[in-house]
C-alpha distance (Angstrom), angle and dihedral (degrees) to the residues before:
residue distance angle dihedral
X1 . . .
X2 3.98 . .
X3 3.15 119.6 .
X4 4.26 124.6 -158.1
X5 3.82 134.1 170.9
X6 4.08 124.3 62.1
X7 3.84 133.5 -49.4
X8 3.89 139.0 -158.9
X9 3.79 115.4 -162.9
X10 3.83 119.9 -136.2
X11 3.61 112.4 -171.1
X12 4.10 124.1 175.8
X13 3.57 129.1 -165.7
X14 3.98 126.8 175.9
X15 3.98 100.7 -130.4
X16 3.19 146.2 41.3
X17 3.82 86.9 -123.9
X18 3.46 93.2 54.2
X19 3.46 98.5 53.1
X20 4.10 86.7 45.5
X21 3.81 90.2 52.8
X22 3.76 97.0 38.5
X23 3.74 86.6 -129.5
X24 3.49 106.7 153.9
X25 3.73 87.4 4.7
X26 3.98 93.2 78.4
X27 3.36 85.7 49.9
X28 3.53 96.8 58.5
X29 3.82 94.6 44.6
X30 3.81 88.0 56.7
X31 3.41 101.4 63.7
X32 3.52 98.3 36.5
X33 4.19 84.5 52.8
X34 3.92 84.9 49.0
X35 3.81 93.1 49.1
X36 3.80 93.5 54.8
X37 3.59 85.9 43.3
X38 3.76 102.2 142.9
X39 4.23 136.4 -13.6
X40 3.61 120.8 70.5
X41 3.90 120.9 -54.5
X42 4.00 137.0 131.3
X43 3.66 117.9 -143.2
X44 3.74 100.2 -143.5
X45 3.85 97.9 -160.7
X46 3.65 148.5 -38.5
X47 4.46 137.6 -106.7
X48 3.57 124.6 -166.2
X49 3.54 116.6 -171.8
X50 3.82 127.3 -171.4
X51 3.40 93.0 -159.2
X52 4.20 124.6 126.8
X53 3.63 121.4 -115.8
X54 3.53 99.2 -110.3
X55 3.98 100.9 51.8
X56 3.75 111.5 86.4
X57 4.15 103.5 -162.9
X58 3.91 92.6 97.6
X59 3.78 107.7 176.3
X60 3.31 96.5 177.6
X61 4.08 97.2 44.5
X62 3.44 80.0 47.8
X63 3.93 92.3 61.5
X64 3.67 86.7 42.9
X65 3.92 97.8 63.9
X66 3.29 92.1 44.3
X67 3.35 89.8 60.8
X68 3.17 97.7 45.8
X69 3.18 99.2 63.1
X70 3.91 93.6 43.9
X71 3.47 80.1 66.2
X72 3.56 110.3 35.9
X73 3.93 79.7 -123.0
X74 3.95 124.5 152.0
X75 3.54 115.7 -126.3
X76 3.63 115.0 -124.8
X77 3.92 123.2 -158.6
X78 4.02 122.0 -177.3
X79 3.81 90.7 -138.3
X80 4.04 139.7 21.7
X81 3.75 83.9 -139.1
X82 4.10 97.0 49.4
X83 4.03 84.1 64.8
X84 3.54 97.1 35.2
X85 3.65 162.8 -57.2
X86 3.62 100.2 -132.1
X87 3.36 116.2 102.5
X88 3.91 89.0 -151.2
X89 3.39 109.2 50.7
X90 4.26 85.3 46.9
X91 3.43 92.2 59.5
X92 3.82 87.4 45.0
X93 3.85 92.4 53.0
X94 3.75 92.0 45.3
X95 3.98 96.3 51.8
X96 4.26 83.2 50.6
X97 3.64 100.1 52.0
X98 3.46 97.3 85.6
X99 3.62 124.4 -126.2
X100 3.58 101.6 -49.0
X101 4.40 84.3 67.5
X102 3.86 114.8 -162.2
X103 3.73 136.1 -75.3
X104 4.02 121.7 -146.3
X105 3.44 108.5 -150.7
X106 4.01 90.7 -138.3
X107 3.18 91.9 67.9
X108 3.47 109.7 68.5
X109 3.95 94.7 154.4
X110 3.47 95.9 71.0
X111 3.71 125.2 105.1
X112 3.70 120.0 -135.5
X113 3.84 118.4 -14.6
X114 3.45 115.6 -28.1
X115 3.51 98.8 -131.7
X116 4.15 87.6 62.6
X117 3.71 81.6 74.0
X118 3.39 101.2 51.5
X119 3.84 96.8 39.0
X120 3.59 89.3 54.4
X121 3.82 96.7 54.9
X122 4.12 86.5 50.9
X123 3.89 85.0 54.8
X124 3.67 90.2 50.9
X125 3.49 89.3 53.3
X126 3.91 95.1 45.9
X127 3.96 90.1 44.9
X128 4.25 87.3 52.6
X129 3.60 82.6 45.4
X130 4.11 97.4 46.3
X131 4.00 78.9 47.9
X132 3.71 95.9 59.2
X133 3.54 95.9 40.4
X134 3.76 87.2 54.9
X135 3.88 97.8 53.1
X136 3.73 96.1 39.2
X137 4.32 82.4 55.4
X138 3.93 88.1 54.8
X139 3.96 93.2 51.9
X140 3.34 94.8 44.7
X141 4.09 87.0 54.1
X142 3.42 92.8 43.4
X143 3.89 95.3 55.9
X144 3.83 87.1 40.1
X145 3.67 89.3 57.7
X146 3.40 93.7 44.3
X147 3.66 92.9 52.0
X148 3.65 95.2 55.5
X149 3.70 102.0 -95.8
X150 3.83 107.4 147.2
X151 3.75 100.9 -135.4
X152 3.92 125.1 -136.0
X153 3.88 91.0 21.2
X154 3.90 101.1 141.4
X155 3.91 96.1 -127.8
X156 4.16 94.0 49.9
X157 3.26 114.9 113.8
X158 4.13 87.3 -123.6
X159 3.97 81.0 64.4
X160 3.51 96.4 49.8
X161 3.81 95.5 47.4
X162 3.62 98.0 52.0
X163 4.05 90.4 41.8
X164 4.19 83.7 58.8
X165 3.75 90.2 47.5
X166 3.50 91.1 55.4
X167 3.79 95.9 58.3
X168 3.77 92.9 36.6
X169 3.86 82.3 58.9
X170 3.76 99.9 41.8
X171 4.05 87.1 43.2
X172 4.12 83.3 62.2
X173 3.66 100.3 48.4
X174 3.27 80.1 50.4
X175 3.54 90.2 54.2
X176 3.88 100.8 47.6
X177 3.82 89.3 48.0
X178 3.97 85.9 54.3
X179 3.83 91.7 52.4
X180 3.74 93.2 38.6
X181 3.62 86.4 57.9
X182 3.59 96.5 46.4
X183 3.14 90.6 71.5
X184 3.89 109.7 61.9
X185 3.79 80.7 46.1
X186 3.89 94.2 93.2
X187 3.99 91.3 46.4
X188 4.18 87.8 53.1
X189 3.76 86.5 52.4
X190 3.98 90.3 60.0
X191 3.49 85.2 38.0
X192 3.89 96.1 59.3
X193 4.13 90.5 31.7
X194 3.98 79.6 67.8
X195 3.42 90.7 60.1
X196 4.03 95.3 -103.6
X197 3.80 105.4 123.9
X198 3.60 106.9 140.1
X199 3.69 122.3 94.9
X200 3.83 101.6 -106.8
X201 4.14 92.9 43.4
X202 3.72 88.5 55.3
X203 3.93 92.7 51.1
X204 3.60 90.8 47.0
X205 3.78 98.5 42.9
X206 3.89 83.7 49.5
X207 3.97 94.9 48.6
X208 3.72 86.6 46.8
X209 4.31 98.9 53.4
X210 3.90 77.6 53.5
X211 3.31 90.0 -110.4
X212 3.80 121.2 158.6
X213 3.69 141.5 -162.2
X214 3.67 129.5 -109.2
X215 3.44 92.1 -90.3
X216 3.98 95.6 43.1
X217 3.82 92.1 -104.3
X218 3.72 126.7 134.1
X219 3.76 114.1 -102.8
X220 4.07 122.8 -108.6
X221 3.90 134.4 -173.1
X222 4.10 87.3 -92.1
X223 4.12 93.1 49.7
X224 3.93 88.4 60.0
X225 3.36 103.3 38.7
X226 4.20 79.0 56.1
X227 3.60 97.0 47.4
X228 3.87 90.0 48.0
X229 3.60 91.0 58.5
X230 3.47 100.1 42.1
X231 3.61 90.6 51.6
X232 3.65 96.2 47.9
X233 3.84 90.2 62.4
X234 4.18 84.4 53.8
């Protein structure tokens, strides 16, 4: 099987010596070099964390997915059990990847990123949710109607629920656009380090590292100036 499109690397090891060595390391390098054996892909860069299995705070995974989804690259791990045995913290990983989702090596059965899986079954679960939430909503109209509650009066208490869950929604677009933009924030930095800082040079320097926006369009002058704000209020 070919495989096309861009890569990060995440490699783990469980000491320092390990990681000094490259015992354990090689190992993991192999079979992600035999795994993208063939077609045409770009592995964008590499982590190595010496970090053990059962700690969560990854700072280099961390780097990784943010990367990744810089990129719109997949990240691709040599083992499940070199990022970890908890089926938590996967499912964590996998929801921050970004679009691309992550690939484990070991499983070489598996269609498509692995993480597409798994992200799908959490949106079943939030669409069941979204359902529930939706018919409890309509009984709890239904028995305010029936009650005598005069429904879209500004001052009812219907009103004044659904005028809260407005902001509570618009505060977490706000939110993901925030973290979304947190993420380019690093590349800027290099950007500007280059001596690029105004708003046209940063579009440009972004359009040429082929890198995209969230929408997959090439980056102008008004884009940054956009992301700059919105990460600013991260």
């Amino acid at each position: 099987m070919e495989h096309t499109g861009k890569y990060v690397a995440y490699y783990r090891v469980s000491t320092d010596k390990q990681k000094r060595t490259g015992l354990g390391l090689g190992a993991q390098e192999e079979v992600v070099r035999n795994y993208l054996n063939g077609g045409d892909w770009k592995l964008v860069t590499t982590f190595t964390e010496r970090e053990s299995g059962k700690h969560n705070d990854r700072p280099e995974l961390r780097k990784a997915l943010g990367l990744c989804r810089v990129h719109n690259a997949t990240l691709i791990v040599a083992k499940l059990d070199r990022l970890s045995r908890n089926a938590q913290f996967l499912k964590t990983v996998v929801n921050e990847s970004g679009e691309a989702g992550v690939v484990f090596c070991d499983l070489p059965k598996t269609e498509g990123p692995t993480g597409k899986f798994l992200i799908g079954m959490m949106a079943e679960v939030a669409e069941l949710e979204a359902g529930l939430i939706s018919q409890r909503t309509k009984a709890a109209l239904a028995v305010a109607k029936k009650n005598g509650t005069v429904l879209g009066r500004p001052n009812s208490d219907i009103y004044k629920y659904a005028k809260s869950g407005g902001k509570a929604s618009a505060a977490a677009s706000r939110a993901r656009t925030a973290k979304r933009a947190a993420n380019f924030l690093p590349v800027i930095e290099a950007i500007r380090a280059e001596g690029k800082t105004s708003l046209r040079q940063i579009a440009t320097a972004l359009n040429e590292r082929g890198i995209t926006t969230t929408r997959g369009a090439a980056w102008t002058s008004v884009q940054v100036l956009r992301l700059l704000k919105a990460g600013a209020a991260a």
